[in-house]
mmCIF file of the N, C-alpha and C atoms, coordinates in Angstrom:
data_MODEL
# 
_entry.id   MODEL 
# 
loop_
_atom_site.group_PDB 
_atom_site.id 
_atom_site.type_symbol 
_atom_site.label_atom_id 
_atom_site.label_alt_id 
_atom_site.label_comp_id 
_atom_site.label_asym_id 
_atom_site.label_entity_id 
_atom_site.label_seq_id 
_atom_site.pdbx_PDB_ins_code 
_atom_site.Cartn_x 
_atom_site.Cartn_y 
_atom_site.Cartn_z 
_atom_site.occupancy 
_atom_site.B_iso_or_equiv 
_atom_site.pdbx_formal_charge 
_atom_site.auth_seq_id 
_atom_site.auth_comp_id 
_atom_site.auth_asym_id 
_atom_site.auth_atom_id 
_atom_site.pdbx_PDB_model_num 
ATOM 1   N N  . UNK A 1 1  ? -60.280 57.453 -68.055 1.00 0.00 ? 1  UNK A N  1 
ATOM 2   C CA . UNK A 1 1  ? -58.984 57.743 -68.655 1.00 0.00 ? 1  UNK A CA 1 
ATOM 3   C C  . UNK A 1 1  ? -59.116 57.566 -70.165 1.00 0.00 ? 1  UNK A C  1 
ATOM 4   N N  . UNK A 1 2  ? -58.614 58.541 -70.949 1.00 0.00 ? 2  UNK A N  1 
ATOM 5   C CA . UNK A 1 2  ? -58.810 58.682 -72.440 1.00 0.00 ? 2  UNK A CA 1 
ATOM 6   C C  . UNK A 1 2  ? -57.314 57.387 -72.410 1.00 0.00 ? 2  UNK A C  1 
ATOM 7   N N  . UNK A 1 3  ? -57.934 57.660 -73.876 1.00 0.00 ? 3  UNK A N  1 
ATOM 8   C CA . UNK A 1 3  ? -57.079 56.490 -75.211 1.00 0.00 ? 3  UNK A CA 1 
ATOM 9   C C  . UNK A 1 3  ? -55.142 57.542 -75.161 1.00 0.00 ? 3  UNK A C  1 
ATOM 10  N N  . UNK A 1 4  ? -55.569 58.326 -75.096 1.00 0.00 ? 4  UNK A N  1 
ATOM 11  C CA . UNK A 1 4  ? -54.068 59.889 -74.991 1.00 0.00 ? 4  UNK A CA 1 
ATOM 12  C C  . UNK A 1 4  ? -53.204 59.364 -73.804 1.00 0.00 ? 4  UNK A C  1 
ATOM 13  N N  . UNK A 1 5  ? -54.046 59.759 -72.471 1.00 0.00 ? 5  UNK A N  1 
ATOM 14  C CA . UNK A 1 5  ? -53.462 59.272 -71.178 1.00 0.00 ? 5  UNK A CA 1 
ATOM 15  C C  . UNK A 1 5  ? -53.446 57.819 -71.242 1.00 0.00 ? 5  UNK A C  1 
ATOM 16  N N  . UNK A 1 6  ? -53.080 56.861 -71.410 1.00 0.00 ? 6  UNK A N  1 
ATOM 17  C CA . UNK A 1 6  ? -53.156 55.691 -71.547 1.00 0.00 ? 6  UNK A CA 1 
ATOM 18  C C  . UNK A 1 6  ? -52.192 55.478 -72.586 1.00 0.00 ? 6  UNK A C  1 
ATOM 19  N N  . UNK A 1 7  ? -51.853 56.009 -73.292 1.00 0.00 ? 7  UNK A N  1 
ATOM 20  C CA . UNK A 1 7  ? -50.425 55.564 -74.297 1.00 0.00 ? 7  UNK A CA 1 
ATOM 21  C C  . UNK A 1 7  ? -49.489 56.785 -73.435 1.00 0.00 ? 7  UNK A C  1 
ATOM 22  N N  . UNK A 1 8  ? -49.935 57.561 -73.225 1.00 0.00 ? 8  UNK A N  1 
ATOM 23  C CA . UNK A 1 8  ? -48.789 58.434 -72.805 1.00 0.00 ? 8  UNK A CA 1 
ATOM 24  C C  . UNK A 1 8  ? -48.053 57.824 -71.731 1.00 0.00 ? 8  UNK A C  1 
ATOM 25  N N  . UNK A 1 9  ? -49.193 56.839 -70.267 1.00 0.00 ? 9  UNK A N  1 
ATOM 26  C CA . UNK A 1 9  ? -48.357 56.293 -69.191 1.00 0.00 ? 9  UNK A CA 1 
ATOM 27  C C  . UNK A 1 9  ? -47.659 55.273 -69.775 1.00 0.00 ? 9  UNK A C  1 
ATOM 28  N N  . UNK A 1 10 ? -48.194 54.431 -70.647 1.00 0.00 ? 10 UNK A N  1 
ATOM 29  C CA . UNK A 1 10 ? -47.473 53.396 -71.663 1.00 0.00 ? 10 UNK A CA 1 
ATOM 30  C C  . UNK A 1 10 ? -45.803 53.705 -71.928 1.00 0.00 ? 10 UNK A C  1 
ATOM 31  N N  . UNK A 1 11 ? -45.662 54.757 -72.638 1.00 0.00 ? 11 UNK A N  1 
ATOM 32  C CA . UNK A 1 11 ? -44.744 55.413 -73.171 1.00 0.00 ? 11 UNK A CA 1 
ATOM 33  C C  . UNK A 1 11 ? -44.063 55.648 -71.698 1.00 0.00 ? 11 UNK A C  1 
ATOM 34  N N  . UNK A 1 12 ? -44.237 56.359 -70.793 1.00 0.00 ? 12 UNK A N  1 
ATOM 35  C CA . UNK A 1 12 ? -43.050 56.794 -69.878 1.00 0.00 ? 12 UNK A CA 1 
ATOM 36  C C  . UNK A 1 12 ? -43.218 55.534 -68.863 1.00 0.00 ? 12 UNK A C  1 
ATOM 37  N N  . UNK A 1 13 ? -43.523 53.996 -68.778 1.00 0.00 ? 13 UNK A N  1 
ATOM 38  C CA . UNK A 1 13 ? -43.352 53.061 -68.461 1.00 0.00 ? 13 UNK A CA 1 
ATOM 39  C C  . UNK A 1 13 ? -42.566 52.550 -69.249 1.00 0.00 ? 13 UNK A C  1 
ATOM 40  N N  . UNK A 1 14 ? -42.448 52.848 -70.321 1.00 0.00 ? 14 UNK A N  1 
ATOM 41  C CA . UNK A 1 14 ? -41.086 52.371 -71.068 1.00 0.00 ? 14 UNK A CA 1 
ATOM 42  C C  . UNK A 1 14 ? -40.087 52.248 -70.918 1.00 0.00 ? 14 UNK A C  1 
ATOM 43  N N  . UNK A 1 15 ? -40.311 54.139 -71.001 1.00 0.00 ? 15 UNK A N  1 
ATOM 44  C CA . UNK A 1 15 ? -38.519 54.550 -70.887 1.00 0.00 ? 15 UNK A CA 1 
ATOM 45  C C  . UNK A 1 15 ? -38.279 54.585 -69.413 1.00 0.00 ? 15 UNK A C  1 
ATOM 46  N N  . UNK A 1 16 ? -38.865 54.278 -68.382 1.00 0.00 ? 16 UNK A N  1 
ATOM 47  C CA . UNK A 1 16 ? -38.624 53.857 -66.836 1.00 0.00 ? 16 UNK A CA 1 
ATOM 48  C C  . UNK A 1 16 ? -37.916 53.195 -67.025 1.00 0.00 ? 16 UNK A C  1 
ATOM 49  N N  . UNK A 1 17 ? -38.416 51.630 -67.977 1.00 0.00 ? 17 UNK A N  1 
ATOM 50  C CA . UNK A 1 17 ? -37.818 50.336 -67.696 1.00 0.00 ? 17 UNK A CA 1 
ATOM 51  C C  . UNK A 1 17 ? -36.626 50.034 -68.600 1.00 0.00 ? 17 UNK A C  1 
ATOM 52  N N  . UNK A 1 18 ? -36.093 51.600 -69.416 1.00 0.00 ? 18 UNK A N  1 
ATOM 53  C CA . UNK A 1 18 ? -35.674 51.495 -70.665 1.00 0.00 ? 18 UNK A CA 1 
ATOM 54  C C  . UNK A 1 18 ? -34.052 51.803 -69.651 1.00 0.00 ? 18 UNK A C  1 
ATOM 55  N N  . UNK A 1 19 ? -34.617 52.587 -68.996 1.00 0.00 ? 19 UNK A N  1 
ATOM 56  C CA . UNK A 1 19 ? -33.431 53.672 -67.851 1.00 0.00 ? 19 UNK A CA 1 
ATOM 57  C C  . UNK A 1 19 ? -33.029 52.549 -66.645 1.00 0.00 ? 19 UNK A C  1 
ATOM 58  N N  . UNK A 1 20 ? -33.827 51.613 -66.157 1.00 0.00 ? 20 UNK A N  1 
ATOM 59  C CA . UNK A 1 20 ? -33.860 50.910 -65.041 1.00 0.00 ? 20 UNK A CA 1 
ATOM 60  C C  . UNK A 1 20 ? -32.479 50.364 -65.843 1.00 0.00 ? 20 UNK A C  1 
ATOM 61  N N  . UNK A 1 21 ? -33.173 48.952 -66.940 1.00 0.00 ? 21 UNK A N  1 
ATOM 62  C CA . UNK A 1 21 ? -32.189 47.996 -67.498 1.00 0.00 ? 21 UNK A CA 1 
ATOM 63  C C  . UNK A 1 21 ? -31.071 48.736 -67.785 1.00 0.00 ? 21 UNK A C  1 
ATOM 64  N N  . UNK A 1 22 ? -30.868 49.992 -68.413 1.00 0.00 ? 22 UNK A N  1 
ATOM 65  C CA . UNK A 1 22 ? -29.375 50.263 -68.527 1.00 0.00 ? 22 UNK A CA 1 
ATOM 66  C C  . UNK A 1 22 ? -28.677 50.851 -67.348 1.00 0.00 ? 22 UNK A C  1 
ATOM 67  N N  . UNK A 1 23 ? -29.238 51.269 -66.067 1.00 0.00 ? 23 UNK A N  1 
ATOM 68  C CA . UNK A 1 23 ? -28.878 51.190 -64.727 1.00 0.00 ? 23 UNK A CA 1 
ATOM 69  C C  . UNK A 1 23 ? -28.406 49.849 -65.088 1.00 0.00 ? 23 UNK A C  1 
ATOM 70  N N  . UNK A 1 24 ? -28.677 48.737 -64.375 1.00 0.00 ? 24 UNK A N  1 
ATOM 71  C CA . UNK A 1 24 ? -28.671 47.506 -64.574 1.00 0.00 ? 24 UNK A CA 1 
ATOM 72  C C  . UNK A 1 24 ? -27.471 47.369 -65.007 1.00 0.00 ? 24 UNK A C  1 
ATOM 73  N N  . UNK A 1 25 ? -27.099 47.156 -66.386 1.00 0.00 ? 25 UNK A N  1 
ATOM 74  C CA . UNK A 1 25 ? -26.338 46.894 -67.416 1.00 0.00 ? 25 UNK A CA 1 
ATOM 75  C C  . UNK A 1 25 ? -24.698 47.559 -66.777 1.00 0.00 ? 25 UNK A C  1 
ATOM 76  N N  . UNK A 1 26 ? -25.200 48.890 -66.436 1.00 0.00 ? 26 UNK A N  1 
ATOM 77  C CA . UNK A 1 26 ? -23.986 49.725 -65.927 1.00 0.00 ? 26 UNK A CA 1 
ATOM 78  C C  . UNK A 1 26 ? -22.974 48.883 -64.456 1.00 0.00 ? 26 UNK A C  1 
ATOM 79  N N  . UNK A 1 27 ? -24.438 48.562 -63.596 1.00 0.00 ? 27 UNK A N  1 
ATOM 80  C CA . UNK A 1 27 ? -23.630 48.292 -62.368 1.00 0.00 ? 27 UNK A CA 1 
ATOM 81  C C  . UNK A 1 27 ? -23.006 46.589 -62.741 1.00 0.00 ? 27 UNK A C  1 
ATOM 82  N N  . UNK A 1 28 ? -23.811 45.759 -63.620 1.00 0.00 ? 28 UNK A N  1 
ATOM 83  C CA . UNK A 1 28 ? -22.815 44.829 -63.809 1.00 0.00 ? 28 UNK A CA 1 
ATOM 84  C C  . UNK A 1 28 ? -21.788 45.037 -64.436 1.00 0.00 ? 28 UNK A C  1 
ATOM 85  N N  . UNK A 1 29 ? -21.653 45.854 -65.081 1.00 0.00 ? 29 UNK A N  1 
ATOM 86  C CA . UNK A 1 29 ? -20.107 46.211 -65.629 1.00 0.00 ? 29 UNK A CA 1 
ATOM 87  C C  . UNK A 1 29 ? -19.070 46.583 -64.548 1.00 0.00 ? 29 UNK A C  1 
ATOM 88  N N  . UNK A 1 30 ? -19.446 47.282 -63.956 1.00 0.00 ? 30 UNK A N  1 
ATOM 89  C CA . UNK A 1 30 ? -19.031 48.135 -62.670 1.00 0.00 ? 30 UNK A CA 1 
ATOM 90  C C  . UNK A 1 30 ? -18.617 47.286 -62.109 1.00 0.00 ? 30 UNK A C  1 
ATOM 91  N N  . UNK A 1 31 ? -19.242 46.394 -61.521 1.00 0.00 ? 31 UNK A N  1 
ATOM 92  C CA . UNK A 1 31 ? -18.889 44.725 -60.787 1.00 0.00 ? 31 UNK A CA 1 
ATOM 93  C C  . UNK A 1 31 ? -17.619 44.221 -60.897 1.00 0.00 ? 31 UNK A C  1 
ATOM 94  N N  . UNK A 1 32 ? -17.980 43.634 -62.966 1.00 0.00 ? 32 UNK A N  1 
ATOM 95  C CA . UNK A 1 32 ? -16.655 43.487 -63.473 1.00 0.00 ? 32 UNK A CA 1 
ATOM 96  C C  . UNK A 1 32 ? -15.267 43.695 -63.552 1.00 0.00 ? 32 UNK A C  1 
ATOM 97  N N  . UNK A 1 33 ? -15.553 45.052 -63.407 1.00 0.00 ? 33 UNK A N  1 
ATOM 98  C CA . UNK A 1 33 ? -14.394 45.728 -63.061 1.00 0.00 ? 33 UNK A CA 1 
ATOM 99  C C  . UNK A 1 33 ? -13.975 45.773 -62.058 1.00 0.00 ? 33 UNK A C  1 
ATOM 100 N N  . UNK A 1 34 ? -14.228 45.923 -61.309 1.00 0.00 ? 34 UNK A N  1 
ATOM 101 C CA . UNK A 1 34 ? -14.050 45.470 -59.909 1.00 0.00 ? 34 UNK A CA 1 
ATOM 102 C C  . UNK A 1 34 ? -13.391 44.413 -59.272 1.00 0.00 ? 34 UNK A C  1 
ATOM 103 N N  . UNK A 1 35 ? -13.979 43.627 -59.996 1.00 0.00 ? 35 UNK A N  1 
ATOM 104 C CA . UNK A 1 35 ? -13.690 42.061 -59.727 1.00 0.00 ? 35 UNK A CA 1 
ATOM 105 C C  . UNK A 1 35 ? -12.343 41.728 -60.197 1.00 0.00 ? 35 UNK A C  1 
ATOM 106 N N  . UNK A 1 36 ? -11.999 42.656 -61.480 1.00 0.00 ? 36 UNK A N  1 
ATOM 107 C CA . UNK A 1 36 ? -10.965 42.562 -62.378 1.00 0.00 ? 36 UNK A CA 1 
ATOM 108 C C  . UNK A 1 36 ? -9.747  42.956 -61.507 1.00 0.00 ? 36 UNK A C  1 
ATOM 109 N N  . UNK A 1 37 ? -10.190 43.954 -61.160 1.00 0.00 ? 37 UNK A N  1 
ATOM 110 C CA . UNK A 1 37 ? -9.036  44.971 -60.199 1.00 0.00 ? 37 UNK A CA 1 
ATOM 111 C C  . UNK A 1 37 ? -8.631  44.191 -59.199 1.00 0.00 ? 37 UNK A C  1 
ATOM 112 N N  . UNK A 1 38 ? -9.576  43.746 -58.168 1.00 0.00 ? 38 UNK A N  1 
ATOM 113 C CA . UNK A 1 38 ? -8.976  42.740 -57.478 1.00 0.00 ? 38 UNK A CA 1 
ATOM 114 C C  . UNK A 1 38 ? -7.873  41.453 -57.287 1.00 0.00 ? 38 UNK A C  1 
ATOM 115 N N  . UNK A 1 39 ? -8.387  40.813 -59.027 1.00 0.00 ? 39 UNK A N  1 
ATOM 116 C CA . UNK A 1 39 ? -7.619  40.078 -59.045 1.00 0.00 ? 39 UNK A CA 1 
ATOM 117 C C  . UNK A 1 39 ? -6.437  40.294 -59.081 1.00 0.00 ? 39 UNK A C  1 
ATOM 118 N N  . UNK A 1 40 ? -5.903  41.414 -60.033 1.00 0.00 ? 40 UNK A N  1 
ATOM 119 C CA . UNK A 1 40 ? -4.948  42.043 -60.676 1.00 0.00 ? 40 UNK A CA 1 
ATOM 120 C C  . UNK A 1 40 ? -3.988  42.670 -59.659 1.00 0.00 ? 40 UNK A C  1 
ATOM 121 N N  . UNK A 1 41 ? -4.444  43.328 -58.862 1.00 0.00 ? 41 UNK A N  1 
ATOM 122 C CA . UNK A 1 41 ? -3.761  43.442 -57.540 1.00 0.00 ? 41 UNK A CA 1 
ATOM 123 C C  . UNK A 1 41 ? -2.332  42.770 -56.596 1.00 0.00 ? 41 UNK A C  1 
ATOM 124 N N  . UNK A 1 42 ? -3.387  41.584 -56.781 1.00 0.00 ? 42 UNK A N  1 
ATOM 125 C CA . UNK A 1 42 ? -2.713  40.681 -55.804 1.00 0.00 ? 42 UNK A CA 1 
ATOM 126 C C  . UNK A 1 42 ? -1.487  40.229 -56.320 1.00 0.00 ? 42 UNK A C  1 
ATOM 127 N N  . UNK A 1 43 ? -0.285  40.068 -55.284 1.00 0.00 ? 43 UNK A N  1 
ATOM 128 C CA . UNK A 1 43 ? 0.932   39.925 -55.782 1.00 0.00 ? 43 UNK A CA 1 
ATOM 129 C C  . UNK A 1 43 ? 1.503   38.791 -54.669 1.00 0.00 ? 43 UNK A C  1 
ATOM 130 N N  . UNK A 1 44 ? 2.404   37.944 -55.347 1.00 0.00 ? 44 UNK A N  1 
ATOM 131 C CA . UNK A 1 44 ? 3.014   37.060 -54.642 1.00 0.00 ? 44 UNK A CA 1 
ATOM 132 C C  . UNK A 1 44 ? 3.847   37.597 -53.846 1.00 0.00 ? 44 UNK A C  1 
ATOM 133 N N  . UNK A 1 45 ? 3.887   36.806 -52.289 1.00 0.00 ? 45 UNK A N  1 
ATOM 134 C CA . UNK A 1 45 ? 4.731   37.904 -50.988 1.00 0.00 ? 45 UNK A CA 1 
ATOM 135 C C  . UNK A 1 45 ? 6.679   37.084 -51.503 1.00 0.00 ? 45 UNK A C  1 
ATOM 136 N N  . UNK A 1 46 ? 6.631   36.483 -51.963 1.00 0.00 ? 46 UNK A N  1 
ATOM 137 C CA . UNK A 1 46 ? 7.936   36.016 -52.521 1.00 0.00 ? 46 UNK A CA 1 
ATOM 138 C C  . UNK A 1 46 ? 8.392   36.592 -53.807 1.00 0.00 ? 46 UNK A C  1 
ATOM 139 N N  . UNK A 1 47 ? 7.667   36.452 -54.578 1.00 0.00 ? 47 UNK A N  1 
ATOM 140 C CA . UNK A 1 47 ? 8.099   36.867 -55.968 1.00 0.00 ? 47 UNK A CA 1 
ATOM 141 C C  . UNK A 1 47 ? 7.850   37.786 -56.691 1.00 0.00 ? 47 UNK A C  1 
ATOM 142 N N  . UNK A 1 48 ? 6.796   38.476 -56.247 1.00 0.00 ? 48 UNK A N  1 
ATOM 143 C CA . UNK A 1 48 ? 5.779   39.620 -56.937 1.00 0.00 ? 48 UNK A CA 1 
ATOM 144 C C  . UNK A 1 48 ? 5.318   38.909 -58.343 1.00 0.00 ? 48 UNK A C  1 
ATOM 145 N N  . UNK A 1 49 ? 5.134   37.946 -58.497 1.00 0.00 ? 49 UNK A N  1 
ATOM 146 C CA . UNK A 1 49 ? 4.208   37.901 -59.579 1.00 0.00 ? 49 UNK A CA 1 
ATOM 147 C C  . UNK A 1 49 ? 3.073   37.449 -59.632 1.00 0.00 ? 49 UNK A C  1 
ATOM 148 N N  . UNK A 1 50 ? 1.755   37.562 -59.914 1.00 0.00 ? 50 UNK A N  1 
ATOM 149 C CA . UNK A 1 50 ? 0.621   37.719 -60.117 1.00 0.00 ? 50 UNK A CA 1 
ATOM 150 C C  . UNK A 1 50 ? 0.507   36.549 -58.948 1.00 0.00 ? 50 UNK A C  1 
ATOM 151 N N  . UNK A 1 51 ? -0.629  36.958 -58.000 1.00 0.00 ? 51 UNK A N  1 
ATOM 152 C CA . UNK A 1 51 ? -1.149  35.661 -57.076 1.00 0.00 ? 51 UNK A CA 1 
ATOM 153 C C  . UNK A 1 51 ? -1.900  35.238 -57.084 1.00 0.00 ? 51 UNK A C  1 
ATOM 154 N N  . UNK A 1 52 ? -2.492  33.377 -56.758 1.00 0.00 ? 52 UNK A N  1 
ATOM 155 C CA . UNK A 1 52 ? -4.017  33.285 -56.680 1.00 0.00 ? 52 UNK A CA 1 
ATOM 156 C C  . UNK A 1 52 ? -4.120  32.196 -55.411 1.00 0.00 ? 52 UNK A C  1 
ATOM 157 N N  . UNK A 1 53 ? -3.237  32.141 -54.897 1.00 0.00 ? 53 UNK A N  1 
ATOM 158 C CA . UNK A 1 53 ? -3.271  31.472 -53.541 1.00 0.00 ? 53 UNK A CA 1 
ATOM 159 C C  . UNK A 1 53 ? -3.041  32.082 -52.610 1.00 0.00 ? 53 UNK A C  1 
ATOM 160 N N  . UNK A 1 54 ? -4.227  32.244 -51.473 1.00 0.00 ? 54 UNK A N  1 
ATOM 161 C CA . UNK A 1 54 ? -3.837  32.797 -50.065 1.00 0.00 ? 54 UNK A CA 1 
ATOM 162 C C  . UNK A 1 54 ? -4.058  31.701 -48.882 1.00 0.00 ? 54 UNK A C  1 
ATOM 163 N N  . UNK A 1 55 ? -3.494  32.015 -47.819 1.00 0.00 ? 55 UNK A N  1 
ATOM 164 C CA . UNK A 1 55 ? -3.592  30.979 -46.749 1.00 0.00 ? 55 UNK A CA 1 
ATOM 165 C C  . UNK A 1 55 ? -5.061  31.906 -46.146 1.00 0.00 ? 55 UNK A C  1 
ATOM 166 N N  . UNK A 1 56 ? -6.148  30.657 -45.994 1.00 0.00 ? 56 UNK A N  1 
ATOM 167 C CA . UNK A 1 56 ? -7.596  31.119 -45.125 1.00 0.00 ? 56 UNK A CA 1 
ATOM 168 C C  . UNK A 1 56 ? -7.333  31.887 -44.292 1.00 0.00 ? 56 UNK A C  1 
ATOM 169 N N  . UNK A 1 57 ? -8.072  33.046 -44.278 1.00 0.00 ? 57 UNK A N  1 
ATOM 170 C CA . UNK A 1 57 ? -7.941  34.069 -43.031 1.00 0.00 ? 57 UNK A CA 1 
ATOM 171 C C  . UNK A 1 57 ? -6.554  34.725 -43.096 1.00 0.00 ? 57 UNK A C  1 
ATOM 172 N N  . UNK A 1 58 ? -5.888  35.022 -44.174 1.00 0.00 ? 58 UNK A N  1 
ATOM 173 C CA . UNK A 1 58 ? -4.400  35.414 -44.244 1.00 0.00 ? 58 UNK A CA 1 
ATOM 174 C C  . UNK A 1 58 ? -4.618  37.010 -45.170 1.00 0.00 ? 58 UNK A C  1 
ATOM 175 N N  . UNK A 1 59 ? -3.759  37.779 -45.110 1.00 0.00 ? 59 UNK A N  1 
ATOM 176 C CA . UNK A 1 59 ? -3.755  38.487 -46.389 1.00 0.00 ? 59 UNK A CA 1 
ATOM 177 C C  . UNK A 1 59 ? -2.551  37.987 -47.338 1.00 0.00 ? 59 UNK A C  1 
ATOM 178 N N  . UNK A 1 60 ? -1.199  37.315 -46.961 1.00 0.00 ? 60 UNK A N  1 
ATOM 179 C CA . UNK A 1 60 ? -0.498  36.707 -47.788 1.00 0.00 ? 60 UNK A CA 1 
ATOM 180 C C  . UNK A 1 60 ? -0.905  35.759 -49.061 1.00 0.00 ? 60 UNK A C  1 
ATOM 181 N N  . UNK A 1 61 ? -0.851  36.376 -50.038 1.00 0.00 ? 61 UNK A N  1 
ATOM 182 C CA . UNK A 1 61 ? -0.874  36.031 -51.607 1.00 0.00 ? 61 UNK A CA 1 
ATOM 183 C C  . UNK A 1 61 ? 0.286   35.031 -51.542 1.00 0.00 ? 61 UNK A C  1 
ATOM 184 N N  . UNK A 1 62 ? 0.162   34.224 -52.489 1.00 0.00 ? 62 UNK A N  1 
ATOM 185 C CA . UNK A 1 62 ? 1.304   33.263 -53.217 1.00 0.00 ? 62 UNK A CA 1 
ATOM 186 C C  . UNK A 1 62 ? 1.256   32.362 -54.974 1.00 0.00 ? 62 UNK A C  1 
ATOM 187 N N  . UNK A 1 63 ? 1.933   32.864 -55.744 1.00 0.00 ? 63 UNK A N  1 
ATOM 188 C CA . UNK A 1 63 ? 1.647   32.527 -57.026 1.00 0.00 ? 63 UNK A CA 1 
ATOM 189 C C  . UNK A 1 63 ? 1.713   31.080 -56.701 1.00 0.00 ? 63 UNK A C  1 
ATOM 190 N N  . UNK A 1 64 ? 1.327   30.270 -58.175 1.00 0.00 ? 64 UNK A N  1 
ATOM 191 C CA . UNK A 1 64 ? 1.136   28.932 -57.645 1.00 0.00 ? 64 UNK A CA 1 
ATOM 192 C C  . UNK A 1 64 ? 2.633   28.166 -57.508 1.00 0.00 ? 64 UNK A C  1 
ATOM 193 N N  . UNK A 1 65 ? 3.607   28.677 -57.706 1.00 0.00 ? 65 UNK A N  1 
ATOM 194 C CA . UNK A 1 65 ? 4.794   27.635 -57.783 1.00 0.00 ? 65 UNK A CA 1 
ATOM 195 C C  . UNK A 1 65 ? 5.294   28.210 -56.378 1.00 0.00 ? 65 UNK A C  1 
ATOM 196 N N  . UNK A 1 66 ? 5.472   29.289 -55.877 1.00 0.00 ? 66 UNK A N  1 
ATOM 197 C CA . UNK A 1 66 ? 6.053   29.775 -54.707 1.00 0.00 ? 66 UNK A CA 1 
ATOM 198 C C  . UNK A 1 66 ? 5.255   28.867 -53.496 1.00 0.00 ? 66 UNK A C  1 
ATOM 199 N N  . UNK A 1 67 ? 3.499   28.764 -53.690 1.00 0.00 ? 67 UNK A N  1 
ATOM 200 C CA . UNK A 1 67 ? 2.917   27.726 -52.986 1.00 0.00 ? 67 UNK A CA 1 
ATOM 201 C C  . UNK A 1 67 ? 2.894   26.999 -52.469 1.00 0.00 ? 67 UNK A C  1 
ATOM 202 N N  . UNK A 1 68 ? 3.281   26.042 -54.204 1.00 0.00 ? 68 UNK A N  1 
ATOM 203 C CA . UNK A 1 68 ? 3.850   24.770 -54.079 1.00 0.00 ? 68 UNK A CA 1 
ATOM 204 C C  . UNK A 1 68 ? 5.285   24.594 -53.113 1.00 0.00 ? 68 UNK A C  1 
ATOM 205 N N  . UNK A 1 69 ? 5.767   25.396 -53.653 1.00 0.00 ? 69 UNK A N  1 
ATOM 206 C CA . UNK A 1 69 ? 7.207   25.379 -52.811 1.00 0.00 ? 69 UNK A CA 1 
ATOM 207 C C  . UNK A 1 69 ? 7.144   25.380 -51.248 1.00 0.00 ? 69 UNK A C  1 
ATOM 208 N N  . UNK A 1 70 ? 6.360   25.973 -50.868 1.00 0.00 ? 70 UNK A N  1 
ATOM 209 C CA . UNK A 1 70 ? 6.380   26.682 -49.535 1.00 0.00 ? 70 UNK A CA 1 
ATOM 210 C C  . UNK A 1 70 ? 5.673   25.486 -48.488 1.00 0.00 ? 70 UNK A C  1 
ATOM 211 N N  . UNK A 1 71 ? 3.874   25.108 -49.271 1.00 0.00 ? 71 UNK A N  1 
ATOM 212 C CA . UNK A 1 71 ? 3.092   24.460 -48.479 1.00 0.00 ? 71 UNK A CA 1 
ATOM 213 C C  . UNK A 1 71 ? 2.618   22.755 -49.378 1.00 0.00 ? 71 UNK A C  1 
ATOM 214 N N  . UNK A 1 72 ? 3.128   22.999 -50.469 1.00 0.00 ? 72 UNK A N  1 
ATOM 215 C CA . UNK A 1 72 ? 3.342   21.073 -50.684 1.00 0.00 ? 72 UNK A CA 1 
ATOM 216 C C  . UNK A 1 72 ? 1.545   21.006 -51.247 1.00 0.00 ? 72 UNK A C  1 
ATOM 217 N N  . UNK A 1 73 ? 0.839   20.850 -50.569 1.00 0.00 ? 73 UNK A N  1 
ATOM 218 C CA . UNK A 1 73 ? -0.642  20.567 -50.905 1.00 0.00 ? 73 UNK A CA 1 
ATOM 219 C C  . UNK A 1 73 ? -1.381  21.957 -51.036 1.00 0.00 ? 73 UNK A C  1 
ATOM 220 N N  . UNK A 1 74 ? -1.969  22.136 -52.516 1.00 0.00 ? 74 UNK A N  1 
ATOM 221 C CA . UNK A 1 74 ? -2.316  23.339 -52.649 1.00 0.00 ? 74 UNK A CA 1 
ATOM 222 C C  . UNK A 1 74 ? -3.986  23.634 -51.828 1.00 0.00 ? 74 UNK A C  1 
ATOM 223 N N  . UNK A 1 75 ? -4.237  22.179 -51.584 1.00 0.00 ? 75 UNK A N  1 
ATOM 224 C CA . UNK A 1 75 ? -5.854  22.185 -51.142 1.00 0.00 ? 75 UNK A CA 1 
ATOM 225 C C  . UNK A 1 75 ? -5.939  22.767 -49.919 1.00 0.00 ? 75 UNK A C  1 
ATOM 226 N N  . UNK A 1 76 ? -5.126  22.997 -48.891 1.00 0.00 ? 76 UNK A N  1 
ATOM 227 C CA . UNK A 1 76 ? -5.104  23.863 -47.610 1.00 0.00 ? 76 UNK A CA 1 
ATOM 228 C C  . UNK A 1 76 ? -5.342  25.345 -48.301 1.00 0.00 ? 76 UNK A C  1 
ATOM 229 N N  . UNK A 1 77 ? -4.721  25.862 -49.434 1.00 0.00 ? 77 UNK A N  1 
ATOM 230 C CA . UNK A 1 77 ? -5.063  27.370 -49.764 1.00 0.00 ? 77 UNK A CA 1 
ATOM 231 C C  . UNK A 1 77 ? -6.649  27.579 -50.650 1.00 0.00 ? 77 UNK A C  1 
ATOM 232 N N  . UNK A 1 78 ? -6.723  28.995 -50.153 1.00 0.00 ? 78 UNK A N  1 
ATOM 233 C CA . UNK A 1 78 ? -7.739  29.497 -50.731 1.00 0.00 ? 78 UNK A CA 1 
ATOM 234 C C  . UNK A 1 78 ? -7.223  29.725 -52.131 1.00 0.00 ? 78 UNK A C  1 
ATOM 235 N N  . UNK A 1 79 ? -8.380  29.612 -53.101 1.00 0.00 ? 79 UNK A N  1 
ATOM 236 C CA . UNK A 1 79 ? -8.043  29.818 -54.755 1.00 0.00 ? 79 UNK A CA 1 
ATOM 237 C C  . UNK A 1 79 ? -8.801  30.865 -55.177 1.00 0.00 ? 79 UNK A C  1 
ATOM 238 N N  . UNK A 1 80 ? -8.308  32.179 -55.832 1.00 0.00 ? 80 UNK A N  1 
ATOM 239 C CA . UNK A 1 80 ? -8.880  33.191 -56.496 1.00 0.00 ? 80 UNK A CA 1 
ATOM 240 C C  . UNK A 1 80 ? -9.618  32.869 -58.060 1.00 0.00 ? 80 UNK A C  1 
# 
């Protein structure tokens, strides 16, 4: 293998790993967002405002004061 072929595989091992990492870069963003959306979603089944307490195994949301109100000890709920 010449000194030519040998920088040339060099070179498109690069930009492989140049294309991989910003793959990469993309799907953790992607994630983010994601993750974002989720949170954002969720709505208190009393009040509609923003939720981060659900009862385990429930789909019922509950902001934290409706919670409080409802179940007294917040440590029985799941926390977003």
């Amino acid at each position: 293998m010449g000194l030519r072929e040998s920088l040339r595989k060099l070179k498109e091992e690069e930009e492989a790993q140049k294309k991989l990492s910003v793959k990469r870069e993309v799907k953790k963003e992607l994630t983010k967002l994601k993750n974002q959306i989720k949170t954002t979603t969720k709505k208190c089944v009393m009040c509609s405002r923003d939720a981060q307490y659900s009862i385990k195994g429930s789909s019922e949301w509950y902001c934290k004061d409706c919670a409080k109100e409802c179940f007294g000890d917040l440590s029985h709920l799941k926390k977003t």
